[in-house]
DOKOL-972916 format. One line per field, with one value per residue: residue number from 1; x, y, z of N, C-alpha, C in turn. Coordinates in steps of 0.2 Angstrom, whole numbers, plus 5000, padded with zeros to 4 digits. Layout:
% residues N
n = [NUM, ...]
n_east = [X, ...]
n_north = [Y, ...]
n_up = [Z, ...]
ca_east = [X, ...]
ca_north = [Y, ...]
ca_up = [Z, ...]
c_east = [X, ...]
c_north = [Y, ...]
c_up = [Z, ...]
//
This chain:
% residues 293
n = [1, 2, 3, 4, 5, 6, 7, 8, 9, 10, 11, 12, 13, 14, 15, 16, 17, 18, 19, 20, 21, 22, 23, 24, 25, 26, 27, 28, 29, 30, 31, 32, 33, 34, 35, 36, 37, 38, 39, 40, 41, 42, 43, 44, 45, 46, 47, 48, 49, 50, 51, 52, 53, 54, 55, 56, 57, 58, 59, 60, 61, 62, 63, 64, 65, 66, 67, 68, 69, 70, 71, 72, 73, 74, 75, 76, 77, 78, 79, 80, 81, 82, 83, 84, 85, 86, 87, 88, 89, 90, 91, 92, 93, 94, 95, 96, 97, 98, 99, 100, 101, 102, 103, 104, 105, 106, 107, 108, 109, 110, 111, 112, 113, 114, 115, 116, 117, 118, 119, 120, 121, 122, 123, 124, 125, 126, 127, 128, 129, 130, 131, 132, 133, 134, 135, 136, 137, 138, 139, 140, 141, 142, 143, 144, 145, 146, 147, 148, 149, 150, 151, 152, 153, 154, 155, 156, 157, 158, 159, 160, 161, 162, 163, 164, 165, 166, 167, 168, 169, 170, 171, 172, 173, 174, 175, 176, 177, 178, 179, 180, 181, 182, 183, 184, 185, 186, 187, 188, 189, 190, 191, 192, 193, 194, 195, 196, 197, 198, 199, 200, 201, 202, 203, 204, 205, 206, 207, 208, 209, 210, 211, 212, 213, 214, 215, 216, 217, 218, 219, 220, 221, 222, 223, 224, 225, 226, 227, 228, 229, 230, 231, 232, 233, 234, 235, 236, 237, 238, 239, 240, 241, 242, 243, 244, 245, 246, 247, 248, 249, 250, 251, 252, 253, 254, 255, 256, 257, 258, 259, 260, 261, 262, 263, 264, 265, 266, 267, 268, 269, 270, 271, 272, 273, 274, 275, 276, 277, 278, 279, 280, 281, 282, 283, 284, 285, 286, 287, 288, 289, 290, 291, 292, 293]
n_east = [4981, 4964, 4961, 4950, 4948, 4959, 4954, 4945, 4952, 4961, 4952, 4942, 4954, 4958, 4946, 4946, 4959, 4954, 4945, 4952, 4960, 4953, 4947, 4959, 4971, 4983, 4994, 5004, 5009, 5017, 5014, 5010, 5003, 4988, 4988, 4985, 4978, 4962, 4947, 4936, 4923, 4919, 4907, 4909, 4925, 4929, 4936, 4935, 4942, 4952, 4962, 4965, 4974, 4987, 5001, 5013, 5028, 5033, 5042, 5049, 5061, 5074, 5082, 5091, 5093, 5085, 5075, 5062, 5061, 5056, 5047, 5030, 5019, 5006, 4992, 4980, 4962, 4959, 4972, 4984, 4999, 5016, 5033, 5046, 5065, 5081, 5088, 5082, 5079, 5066, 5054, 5046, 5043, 5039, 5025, 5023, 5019, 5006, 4995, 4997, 5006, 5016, 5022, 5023, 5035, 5034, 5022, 5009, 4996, 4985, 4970, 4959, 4950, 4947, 4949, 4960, 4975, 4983, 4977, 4971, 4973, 4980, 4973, 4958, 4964, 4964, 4951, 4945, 4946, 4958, 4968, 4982, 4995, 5009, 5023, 5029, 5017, 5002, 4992, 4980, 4982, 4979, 4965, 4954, 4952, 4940, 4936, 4946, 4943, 4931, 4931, 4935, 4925, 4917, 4906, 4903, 4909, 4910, 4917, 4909, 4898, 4905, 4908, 4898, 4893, 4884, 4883, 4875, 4863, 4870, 4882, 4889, 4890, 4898, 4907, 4910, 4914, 4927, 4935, 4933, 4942, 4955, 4961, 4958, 4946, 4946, 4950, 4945, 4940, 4954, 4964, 4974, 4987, 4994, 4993, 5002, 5017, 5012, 4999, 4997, 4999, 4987, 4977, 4977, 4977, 4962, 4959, 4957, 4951, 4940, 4933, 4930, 4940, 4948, 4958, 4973, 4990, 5003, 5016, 5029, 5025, 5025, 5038, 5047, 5040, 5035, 5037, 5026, 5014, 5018, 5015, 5002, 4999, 5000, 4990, 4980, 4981, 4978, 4966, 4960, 4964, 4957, 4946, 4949, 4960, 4980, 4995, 5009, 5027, 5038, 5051, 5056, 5056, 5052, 5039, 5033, 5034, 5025, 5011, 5009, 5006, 5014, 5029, 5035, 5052, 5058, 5073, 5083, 5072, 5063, 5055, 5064, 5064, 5049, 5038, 5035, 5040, 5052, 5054, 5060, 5070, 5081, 5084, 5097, 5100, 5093, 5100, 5111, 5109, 5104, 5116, 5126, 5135]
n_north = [4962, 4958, 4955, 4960, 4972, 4980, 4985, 4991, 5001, 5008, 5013, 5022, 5031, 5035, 5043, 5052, 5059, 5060, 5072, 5081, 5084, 5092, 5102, 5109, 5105, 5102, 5091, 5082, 5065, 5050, 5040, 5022, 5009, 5003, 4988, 4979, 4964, 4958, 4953, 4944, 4937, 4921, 4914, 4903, 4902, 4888, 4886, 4878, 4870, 4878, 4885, 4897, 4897, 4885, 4879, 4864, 4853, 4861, 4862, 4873, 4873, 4883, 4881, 4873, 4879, 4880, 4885, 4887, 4875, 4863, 4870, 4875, 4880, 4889, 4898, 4906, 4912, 4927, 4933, 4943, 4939, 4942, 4942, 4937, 4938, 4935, 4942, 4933, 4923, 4919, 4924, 4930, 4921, 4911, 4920, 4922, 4905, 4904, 4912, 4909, 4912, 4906, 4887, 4876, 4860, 4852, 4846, 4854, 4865, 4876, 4883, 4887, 4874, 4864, 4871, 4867, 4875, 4874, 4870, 4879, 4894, 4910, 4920, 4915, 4911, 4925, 4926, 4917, 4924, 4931, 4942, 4951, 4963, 4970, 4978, 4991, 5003, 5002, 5010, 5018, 5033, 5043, 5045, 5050, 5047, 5043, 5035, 5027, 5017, 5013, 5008, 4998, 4991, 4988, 4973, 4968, 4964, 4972, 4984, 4998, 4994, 4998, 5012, 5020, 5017, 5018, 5019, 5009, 5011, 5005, 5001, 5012, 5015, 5006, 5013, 5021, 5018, 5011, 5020, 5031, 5020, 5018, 5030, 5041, 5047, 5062, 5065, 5061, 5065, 5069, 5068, 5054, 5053, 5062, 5059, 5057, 5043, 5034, 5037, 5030, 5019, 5015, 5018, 5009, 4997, 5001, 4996, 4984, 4979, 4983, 4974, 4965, 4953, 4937, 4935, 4945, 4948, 4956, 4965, 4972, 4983, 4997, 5002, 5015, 5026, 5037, 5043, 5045, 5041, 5025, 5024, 5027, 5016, 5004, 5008, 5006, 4992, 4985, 4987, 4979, 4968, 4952, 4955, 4952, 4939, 4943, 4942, 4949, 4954, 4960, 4973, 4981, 4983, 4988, 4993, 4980, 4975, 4983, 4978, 4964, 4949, 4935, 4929, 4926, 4917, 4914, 4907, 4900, 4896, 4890, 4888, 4895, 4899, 4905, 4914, 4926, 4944, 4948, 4935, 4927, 4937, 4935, 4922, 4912, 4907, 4913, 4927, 4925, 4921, 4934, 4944, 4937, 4930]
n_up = [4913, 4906, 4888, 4884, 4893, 4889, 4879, 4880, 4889, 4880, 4870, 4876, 4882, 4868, 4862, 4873, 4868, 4856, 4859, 4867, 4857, 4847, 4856, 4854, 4866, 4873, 4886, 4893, 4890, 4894, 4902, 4904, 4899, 4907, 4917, 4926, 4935, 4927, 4939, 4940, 4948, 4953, 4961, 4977, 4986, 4991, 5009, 5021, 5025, 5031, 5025, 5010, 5001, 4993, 4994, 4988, 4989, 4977, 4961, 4951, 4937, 4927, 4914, 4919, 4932, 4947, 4952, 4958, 4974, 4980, 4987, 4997, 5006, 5014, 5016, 5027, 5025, 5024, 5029, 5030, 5024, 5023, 5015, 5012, 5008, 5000, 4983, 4970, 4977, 4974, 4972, 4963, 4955, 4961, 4965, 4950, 4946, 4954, 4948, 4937, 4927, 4925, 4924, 4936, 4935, 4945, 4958, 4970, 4969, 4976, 4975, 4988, 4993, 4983, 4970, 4960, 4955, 4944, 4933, 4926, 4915, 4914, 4912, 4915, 4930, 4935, 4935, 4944, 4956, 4960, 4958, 4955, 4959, 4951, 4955, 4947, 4945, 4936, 4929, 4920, 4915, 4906, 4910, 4921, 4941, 4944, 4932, 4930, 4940, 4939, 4923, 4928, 4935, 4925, 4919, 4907, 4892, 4880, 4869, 4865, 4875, 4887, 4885, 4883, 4898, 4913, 4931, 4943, 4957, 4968, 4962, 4962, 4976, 4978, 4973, 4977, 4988, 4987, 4984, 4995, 5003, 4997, 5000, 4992, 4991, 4986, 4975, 4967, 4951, 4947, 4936, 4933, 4929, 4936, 4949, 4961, 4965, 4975, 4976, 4964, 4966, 4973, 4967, 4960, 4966, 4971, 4957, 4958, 4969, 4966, 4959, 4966, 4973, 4982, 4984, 4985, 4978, 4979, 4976, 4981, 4986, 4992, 4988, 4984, 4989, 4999, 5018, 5022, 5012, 5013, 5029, 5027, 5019, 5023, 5034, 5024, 5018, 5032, 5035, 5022, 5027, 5033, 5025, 5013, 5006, 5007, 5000, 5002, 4995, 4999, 5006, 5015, 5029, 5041, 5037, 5034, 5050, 5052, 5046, 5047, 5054, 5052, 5044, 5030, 5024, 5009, 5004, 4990, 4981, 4992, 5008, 5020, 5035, 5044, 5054, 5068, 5063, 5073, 5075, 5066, 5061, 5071, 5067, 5065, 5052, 5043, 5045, 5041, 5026, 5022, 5028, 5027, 5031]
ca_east = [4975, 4963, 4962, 4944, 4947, 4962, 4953, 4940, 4952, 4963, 4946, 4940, 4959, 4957, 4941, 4948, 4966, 4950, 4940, 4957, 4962, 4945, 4947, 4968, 4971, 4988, 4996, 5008, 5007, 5023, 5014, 5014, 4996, 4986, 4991, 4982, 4973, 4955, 4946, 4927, 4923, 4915, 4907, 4914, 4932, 4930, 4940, 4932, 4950, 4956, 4967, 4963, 4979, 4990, 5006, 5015, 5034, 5034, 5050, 5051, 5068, 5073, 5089, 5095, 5093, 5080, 5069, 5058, 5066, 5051, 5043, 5028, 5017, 4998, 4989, 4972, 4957, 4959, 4977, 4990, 5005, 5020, 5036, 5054, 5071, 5088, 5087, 5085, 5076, 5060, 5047, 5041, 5042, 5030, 5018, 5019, 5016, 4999, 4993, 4997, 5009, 5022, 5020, 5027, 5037, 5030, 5020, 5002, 4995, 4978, 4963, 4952, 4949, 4945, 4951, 4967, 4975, 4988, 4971, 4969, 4978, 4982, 4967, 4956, 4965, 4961, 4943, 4942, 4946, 4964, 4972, 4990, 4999, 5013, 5028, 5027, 5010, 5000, 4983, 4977, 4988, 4975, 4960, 4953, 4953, 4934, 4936, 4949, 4937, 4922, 4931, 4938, 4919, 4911, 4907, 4900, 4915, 4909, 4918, 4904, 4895, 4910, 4910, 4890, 4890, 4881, 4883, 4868, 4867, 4872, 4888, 4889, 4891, 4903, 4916, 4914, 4917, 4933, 4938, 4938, 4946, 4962, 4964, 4957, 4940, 4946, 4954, 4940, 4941, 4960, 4968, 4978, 4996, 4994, 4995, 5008, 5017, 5007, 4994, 4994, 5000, 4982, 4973, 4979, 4974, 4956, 4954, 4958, 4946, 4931, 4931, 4931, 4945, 4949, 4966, 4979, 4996, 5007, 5023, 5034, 5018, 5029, 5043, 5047, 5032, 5036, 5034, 5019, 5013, 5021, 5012, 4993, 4996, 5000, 4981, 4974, 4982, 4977, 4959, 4958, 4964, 4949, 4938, 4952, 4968, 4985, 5002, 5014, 5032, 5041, 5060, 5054, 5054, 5045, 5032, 5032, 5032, 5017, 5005, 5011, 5007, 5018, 5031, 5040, 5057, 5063, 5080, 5085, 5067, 5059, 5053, 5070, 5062, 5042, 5037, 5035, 5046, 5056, 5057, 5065, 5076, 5085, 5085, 5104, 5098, 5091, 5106, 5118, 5107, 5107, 5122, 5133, 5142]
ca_north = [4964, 4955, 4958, 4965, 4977, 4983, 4986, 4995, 5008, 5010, 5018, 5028, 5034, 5039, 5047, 5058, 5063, 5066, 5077, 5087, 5088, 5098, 5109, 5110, 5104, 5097, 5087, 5076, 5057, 5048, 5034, 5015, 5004, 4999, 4980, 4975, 4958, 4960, 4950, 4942, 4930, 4914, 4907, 4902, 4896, 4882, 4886, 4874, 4867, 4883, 4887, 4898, 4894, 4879, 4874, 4859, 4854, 4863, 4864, 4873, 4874, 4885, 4879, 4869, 4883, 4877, 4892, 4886, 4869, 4860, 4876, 4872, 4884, 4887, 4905, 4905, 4916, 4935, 4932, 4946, 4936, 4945, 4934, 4941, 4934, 4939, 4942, 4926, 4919, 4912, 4927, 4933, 4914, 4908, 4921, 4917, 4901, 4905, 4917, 4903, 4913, 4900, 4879, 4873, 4855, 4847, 4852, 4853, 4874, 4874, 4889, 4885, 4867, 4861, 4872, 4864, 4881, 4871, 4867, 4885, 4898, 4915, 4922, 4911, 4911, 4930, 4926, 4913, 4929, 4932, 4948, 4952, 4970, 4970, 4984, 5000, 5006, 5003, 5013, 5023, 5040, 5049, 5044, 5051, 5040, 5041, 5034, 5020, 5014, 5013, 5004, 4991, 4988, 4983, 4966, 4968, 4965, 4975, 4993, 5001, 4998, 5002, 5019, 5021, 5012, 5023, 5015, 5010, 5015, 5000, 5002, 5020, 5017, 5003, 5014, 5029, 5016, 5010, 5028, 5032, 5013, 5020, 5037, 5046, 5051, 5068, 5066, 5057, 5068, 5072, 5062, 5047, 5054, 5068, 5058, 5053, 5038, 5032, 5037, 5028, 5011, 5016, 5019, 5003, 4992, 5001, 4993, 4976, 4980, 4985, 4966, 4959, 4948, 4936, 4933, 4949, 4947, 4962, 4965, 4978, 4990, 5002, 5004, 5024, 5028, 5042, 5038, 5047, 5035, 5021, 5023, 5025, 5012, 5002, 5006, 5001, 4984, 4983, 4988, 4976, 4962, 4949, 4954, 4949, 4938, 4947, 4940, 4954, 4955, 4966, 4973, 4986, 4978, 4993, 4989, 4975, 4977, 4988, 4974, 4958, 4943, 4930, 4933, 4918, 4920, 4912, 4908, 4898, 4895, 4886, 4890, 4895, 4901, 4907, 4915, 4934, 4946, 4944, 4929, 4927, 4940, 4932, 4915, 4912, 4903, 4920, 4931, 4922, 4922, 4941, 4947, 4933, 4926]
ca_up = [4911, 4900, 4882, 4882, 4898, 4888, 4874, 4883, 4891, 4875, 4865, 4884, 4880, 4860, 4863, 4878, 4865, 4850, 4863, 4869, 4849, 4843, 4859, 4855, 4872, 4873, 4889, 4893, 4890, 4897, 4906, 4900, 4897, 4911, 4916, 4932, 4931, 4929, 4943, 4940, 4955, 4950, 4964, 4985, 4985, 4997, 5013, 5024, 5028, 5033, 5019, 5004, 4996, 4999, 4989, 4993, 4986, 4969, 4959, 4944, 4935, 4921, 4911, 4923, 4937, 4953, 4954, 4963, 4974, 4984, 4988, 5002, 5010, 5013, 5020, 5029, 5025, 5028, 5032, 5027, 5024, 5020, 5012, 5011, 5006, 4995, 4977, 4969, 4982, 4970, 4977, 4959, 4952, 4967, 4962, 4941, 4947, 4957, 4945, 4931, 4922, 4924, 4924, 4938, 4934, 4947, 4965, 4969, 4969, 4975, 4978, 4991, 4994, 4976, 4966, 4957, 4952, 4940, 4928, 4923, 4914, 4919, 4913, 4919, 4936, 4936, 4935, 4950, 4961, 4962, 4959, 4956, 4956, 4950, 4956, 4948, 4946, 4927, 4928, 4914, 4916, 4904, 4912, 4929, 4943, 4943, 4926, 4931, 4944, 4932, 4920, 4933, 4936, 4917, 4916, 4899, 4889, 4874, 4870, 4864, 4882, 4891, 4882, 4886, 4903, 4918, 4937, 4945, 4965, 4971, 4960, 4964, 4982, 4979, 4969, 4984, 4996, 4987, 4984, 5003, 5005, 4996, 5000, 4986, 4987, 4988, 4971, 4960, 4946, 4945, 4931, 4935, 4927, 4936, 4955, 4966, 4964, 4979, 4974, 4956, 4967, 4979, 4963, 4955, 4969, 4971, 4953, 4958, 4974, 4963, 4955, 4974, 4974, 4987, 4987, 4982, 4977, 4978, 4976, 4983, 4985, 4995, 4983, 4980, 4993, 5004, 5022, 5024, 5010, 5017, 5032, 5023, 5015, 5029, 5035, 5018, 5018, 5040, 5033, 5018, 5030, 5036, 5021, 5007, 5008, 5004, 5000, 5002, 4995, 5003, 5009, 5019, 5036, 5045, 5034, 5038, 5054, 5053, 5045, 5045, 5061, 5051, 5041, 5026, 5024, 5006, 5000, 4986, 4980, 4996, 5013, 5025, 5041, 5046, 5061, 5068, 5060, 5076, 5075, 5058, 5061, 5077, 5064, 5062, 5044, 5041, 5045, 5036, 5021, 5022, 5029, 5021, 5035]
c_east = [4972, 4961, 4957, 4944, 4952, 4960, 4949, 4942, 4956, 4955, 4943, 4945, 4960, 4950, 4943, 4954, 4960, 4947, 4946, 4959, 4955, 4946, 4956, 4972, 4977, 4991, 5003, 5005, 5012, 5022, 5012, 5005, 4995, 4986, 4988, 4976, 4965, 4951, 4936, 4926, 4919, 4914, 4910, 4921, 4929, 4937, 4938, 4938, 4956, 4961, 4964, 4970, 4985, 4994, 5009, 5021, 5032, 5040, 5046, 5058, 5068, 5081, 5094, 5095, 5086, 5079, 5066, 5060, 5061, 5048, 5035, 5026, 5008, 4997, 4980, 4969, 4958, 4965, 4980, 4997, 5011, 5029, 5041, 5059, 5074, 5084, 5089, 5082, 5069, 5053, 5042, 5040, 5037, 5025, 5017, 5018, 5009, 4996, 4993, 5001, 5014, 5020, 5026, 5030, 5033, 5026, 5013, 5000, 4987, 4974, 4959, 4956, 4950, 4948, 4961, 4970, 4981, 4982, 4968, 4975, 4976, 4976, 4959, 4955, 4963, 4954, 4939, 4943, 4952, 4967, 4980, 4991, 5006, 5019, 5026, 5020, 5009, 4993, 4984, 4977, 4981, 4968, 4958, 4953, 4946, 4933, 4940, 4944, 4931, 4924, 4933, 4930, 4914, 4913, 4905, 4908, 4913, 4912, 4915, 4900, 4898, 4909, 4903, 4890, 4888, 4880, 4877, 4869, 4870, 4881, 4892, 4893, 4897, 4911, 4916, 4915, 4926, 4937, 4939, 4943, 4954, 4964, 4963, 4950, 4939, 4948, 4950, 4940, 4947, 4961, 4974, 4984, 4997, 4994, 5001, 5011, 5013, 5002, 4991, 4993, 4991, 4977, 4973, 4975, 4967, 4954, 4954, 4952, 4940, 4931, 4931, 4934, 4944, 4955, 4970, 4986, 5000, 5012, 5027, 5031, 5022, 5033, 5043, 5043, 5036, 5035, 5028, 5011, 5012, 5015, 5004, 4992, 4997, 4992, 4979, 4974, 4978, 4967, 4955, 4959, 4959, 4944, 4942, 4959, 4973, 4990, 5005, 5022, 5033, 5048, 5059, 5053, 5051, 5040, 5029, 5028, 5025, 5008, 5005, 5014, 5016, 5022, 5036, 5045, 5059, 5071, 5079, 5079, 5065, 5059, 5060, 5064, 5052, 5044, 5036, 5040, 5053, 5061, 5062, 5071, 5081, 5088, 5091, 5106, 5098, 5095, 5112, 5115, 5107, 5112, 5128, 5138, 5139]
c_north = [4960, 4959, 4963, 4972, 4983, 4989, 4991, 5003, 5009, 5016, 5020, 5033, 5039, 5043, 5051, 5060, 5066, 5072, 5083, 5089, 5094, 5103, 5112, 5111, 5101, 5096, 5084, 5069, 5055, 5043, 5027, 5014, 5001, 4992, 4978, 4969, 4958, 4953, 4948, 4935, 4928, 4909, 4907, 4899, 4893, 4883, 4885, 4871, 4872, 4886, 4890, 4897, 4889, 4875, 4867, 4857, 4855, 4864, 4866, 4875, 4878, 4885, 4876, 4874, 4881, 4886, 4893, 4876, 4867, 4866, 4872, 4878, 4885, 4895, 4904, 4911, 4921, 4935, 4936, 4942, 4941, 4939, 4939, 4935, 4939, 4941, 4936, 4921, 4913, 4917, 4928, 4926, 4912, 4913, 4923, 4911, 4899, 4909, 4912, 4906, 4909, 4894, 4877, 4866, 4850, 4849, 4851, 4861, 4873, 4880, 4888, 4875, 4861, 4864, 4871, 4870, 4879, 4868, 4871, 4889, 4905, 4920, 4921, 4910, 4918, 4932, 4923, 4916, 4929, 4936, 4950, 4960, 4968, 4979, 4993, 5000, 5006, 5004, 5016, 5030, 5045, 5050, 5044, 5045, 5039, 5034, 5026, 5015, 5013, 5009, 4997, 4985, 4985, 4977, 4964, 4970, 4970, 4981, 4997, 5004, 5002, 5009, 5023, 5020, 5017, 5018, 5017, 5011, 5012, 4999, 5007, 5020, 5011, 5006, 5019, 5026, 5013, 5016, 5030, 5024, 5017, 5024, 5043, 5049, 5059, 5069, 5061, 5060, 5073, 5064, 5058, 5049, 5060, 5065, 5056, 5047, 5031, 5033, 5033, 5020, 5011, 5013, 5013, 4996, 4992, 4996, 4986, 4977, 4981, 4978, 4961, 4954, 4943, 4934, 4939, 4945, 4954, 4962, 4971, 4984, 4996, 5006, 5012, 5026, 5033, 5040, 5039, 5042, 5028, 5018, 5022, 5019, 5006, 4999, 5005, 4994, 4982, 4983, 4983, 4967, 4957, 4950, 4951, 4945, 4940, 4943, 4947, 4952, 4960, 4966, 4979, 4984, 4981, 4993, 4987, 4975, 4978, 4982, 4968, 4952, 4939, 4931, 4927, 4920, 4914, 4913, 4900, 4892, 4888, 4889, 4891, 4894, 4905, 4908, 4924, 4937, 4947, 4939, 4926, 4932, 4939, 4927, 4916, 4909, 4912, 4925, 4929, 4923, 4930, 4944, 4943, 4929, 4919]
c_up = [4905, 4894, 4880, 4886, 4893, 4881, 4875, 4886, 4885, 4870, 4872, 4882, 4873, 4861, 4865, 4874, 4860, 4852, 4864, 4862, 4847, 4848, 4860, 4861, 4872, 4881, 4887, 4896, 4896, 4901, 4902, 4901, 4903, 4912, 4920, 4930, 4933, 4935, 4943, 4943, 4953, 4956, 4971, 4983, 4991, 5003, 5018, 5030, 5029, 5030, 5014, 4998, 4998, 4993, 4992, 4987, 4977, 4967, 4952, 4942, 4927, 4919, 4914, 4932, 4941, 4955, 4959, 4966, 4979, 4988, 4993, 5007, 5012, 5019, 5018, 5024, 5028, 5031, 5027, 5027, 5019, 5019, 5011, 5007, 4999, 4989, 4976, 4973, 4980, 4972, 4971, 4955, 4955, 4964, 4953, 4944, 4948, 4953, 4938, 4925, 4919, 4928, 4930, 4935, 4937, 4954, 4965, 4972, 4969, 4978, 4981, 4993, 4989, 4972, 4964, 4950, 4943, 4932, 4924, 4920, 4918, 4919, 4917, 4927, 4939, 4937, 4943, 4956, 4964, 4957, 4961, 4955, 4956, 4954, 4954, 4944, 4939, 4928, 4922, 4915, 4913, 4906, 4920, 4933, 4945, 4939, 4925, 4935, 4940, 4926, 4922, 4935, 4931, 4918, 4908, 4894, 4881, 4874, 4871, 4872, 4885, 4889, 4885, 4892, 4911, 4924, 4940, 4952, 4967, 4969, 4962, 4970, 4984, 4977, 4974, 4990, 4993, 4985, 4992, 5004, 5003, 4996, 4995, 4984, 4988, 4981, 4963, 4953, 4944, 4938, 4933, 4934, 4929, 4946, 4956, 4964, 4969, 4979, 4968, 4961, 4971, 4972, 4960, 4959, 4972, 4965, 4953, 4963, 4971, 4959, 4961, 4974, 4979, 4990, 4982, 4983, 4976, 4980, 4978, 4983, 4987, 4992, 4982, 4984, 4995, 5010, 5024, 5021, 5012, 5022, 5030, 5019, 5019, 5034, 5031, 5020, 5028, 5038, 5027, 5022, 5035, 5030, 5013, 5012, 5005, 5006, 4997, 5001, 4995, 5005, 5013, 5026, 5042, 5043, 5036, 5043, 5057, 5053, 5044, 5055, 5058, 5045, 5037, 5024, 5018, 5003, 4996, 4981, 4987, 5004, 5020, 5033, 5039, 5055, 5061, 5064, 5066, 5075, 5071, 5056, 5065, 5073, 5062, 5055, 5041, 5039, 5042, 5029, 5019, 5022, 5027, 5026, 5039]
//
């Protein structure tokens, strides 16, 4: 999250504890500072050449350990791409690299056609329309999910607006279409620490959604889901797919299954095996890498 957005929901936050103290309202806190990367598109990525993201051998090494060991992949336009392998395999390494949280040594990471993602920072790179969630779910617990969506949408980084800021219709009808998009327009005026854990992860990647990304990053969205979860989230990702592109890390292989053509399988930072999830599981590379024999 950048610095101004944070600062925006931290005073949203103190406001709503000074309003509950005058009326002697107490609650439970218990949840952690919204983190998700804010997203302000700048402009066409260039995917002319078929590609909206396109690494090519990247190494990075930390302390003598290869991370990341010629690394070497590229995913089209509207293309859900799901990415497996062990622990240790290089999956949250590849995306700090793409996200710019970490420098690769050497390699070429590029957004679109033009865009040379190795030339920006992390904030930066959350501008040029690429969104990361991370694991367990960081919204703003004391704040409706009305409220989280609303503040995912000020472009006006000033607090003051944010605190004042009234949606105009066109804004209006774009946070009740990401409300049914994630399962929640039934639920716009519950408070955020008071849903499901699939529902916080739902609520978390409307707010990535309400800055129109066009390339998500998500890691292990499923994680602790229920399956009923599972499956609705399942349709989100099948529904976002063609109007955004997704990288999914995942170990859920039903999951999988459920939403994913092509499916990269690393080990030891760099590409082992590609193909269906069949495919790569038949891969006798594959099955030694897992099962160890």
């Amino acid at each position: 999250m950048t610095p101004d957005l944070l600062e925006q929901g931290a005073k949203r936050v103190e406001a709503r504890r000074a309003a509950m103290e005058a009326n002697k309202v107490q609650t439970e806190s218990g949840g952690r500072e919204a983190g998700f990367s804010r997203v302000v598109t700048q402009g066409e990525v260039d995917v002319a050449h078929g590609r909206i993201l396109y690494l090519d051998d990247v190494h990075v090494s930390f302390d003598g350990f290869k991370a990341i060991n010629g690394l070497s992949l590229d995913i089209a336009p509207g293309e859900l791409r799901c990415i497996i392998g062990p622990n240790g395999a290089g999956k949250t390494t590849m995306m700090d690299i793409i996200t710019g949280k970490t420098r690769p040594d050497s390699g070429t990471v590029f957004f679109g056609s033009t865009i040379d993602l190795l030339r920006y920072n992390e904030p930066q790179i959350a501008q040029l329309g690429i969104g990361r969630k991370f694991q367990k779910p960081t919204v703003f617990e004391q704040l409706t999910v009305f409220e989280n969506l609303e503040l995912a949408l000020h472009t006006d980084k000033g607090v003051k607006s944010s605190l004042f800021f009234r949606l105009d219709s066109s804004q209006s009808d774009r946070l009740l279409e990401v409300l049914h998009t994630i399962h929640l327009a039934d639920s716009l005026t519950r408070q955020a620490g008071n849903l499901s854990h699939g529902q916080k992860q739902w609520l978390e990647i409307g707010m990535l959604l309400m800055q129109e990304p066009k390339l998500l990053l998500l890691d292990e969205p499923v994680a602790g889901m229920t399956d009923e979860e599972t499956e609705r989230t399942a349709e989100l990702f099948l529904t976002l797919k063609g109007k955004h592109s997704l990288m999914v890390v995942e170990h859920d292989m039903s999951f999988i299954r459920a939403i994913s053509d092509i499916v990269t399988v690393l080990c030891d930072g760099s590409v082992l095996a590609q193909g269906t999830l069949d495919q790569v599981q038949s891969d006798e590379r594959v099955i030694e890498v897992y099962l160890g024999r």
